[in-house]
C-alpha positions, 0 to 999 in steps of 0.5 A: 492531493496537492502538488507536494503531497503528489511529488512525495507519492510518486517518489514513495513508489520509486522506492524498493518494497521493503522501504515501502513497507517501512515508510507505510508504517512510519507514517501511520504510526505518526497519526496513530496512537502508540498503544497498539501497532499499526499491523499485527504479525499476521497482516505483516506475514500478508503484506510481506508474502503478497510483496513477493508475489508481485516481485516474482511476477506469480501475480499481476498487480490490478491499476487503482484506476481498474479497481476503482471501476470494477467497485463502482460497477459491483456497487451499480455506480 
């Protein structure tokens, strides 16, 4: 990532899930056609449920950095 793009990421991340979820959508719908949505209301249901998860703390969020790892050693990498 460049700088800016960096800069941007990590101030999206400081922002409350809700303007999060709605930030996601903007931009994918800035690249995506306009013929169909980004997110059907069975994702939305997914990705809402699975944000309060993790703002209750019932769940623990895994680093990118863990996930990456664990993928390459399930794919022998």
């Amino acid at each position: 990532m460049s700088l800016t793009t960096e800069q941007v990421f990590t101030a999206a991340l400081g922002l409350p899930d809700a303007v999060r979820l709605e930030l996601i959508e903007a931009l994918i719908n800035s690249v995506e056609p306009t013929d169909r949505p980004p997110f059907d209301e069975s994702w939305r249901e997914v990705i809402q449920r699975r944000s309060a998860e993790l703002a209750s703390g019932s769940v623990t969020a895994v680093p990118w950095a863990e996930v990456k790892r664990r993928a390459r050693e399930t794919a022998g990498g």
